[in-house]
Every structure is written in C-alpha cells, then in structure tokens.
N, C-alpha and C positions, 0 to 999 in steps of 0.2 A: 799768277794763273797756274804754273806749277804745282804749288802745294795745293791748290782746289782738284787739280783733275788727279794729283796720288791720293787725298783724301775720298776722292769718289769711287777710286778703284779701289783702294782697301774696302772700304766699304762695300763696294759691289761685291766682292771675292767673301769679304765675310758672312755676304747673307745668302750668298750662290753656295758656299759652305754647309750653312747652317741648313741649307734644303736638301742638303745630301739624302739618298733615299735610303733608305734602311736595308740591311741585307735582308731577303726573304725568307723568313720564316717558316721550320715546317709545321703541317697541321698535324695535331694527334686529336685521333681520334678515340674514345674508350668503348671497350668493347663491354659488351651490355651484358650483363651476365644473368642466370636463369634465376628467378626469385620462388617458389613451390608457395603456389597461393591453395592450392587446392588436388584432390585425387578423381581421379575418374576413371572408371570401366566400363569397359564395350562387351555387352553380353549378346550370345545365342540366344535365339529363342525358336528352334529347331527342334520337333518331334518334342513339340510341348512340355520342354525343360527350359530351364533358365542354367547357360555356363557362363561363365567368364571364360573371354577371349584374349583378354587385353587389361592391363592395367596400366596405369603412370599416373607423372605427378605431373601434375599444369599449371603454368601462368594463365591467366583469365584475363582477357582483354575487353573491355568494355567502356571506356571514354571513347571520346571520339579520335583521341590522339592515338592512342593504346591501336584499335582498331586501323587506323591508317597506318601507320607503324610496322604492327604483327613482328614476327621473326628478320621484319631486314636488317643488315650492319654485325649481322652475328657470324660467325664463322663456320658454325657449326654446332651441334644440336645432340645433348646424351640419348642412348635409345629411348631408355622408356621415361622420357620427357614429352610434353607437346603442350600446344597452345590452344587453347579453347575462349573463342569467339561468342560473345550473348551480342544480340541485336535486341533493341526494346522492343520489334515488331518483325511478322513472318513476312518475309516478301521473298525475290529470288534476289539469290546472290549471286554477284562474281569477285574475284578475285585476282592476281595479278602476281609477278615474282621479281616487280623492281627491287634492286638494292638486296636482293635475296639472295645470300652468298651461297646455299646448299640445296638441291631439291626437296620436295617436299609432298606427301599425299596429301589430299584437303576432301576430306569429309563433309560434305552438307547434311547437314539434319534438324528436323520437322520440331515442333510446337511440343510434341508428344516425345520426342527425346528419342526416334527413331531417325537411323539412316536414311536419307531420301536417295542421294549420288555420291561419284566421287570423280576428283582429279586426280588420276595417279601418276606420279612420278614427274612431276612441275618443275621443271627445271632452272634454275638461278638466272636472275636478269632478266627472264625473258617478261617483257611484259603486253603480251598477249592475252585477252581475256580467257578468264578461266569459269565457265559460270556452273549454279547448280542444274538439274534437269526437273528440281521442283523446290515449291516455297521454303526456306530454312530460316530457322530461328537461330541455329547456333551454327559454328562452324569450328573443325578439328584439324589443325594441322598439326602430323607427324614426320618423322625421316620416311623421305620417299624409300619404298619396297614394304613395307611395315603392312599396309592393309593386303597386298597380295599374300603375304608371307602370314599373317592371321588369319587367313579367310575372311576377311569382313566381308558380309554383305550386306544389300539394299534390306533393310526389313530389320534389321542384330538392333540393339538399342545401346545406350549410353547410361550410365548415372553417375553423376559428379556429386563432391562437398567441396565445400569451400573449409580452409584452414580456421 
C-alpha cells in the first residue's frame, strides 16, 4: 500500500505542477498612428468673400467602427491634423471623450457643409455628453484651442477631398 499512495502523490505533485499559472503578462498596446486619407478647409464667408481660415489633412471616419473609435488610444494629435466624421444621414449629434487621451474642439456641421455648433476644448476621458445645437451630417475634430485661435464661426463652411 506504500507504493500505491507514493505513486498518487507523485502524481498529484505532477499535475498540481503542470497547473502552475503563468507569470502575468504585460499588455501592449499599439499606438494608432495618423493615416491622411484626405484635405480639408474651413472657409470665411464674411463681407461676401470666400478666405480660407484653416487647412489640414484628415482621417475620414465613416464605418461604424472608425466612428465609435474616433481619436481614442492616441496620445496625441499634429496641429494641422484632424478627423472628420461622414454620417449616412443629418440628425443631431453627440459625442463623448472616453478613451480620449488629449482635448479636442468638435465641430458640428449641416448637409450644406456649413458650421452648425461647436464643443470647444473636450477634455480627455470625460465622458459626458457633448451634443451638436443642430442637425449635422459631418462632424470635425481638431486640437482643442484651434477653432478659438481661427476664429471659426457658426455660418464659415468646410470643403474637403478625399486622397
């Protein structure tokens, strides 16, 4: 009966062993880097001229994942970079800055490729609703201070290309 109950024990020890748990591993994460799918400018249309206020170059978010997504996991953002938003359809937007590592202004705008509102100066994480103050088709986000520091206003319009 000896050798039956050392034979059990080795065996127990060998598979109590074998379940050893794994040291914990770190996660990595990779940081998403900016891809220029397209350009876009924000023009006056002030004392019946057309200026350019504003130029960059944009990621264009339009899946549904792209859209949920937006700028979070990033660390940070070149100036004249930003993200521009196509919705298939005009309704009101909001917006949100989960997972958002840097602030950000958020431009709402209309069917007609005009400003409608804006969120200025969104700050990282928070995720409080951010919504527009009317219908938007498209939606802009840049480095938060940008649209104070442009003069954007309600009314200036947009025109983008895609790459």
């Amino acid at each position: 009966m000896m050798k039956l109950e050392k034979i059990v024990l080795l065996v127990f020890i060998l598979v109590l062993g074998s379940c050893k748990t794994e040291s914990k591993k770190a996660i990595k994460t990779e940081t998403i880097s900016f891809t220029k799918e397209g350009e876009l400018s924000i023009l006056s249309t002030e004392a019946d001229s057309i200026r350019a206020k504003a130029h960059f170059d944009i990621e264009i978010a339009e899946t549904e994942y792209e859209t949920q997504t937006g700028l979070m996991y990033r660390p940070s953002m070149q100036l004249k970079r930003g993200m521009l938003f196509i919705f298939p359809d005009v309704s009101a937007r909001s917006f949100y800055m989960k997972n958002t590592e840097f602030p950000l202004d958020i431009i709402y705008i209309d069917e007609g490729q005009k400003i409608v509102s804006f969120q200025k100066d969104a700050q990282p994480y928070n995720e409080s609703s951010l919504p527009s103050n009317a219908p938007a088709k498209y939606v802009l986000e840049i480095n938060a201070g940008l649209s104070e520091q442009l003069g954007l206003q309600v009314g200036d319009s947009i025109s983008f290309s895609r790459n």
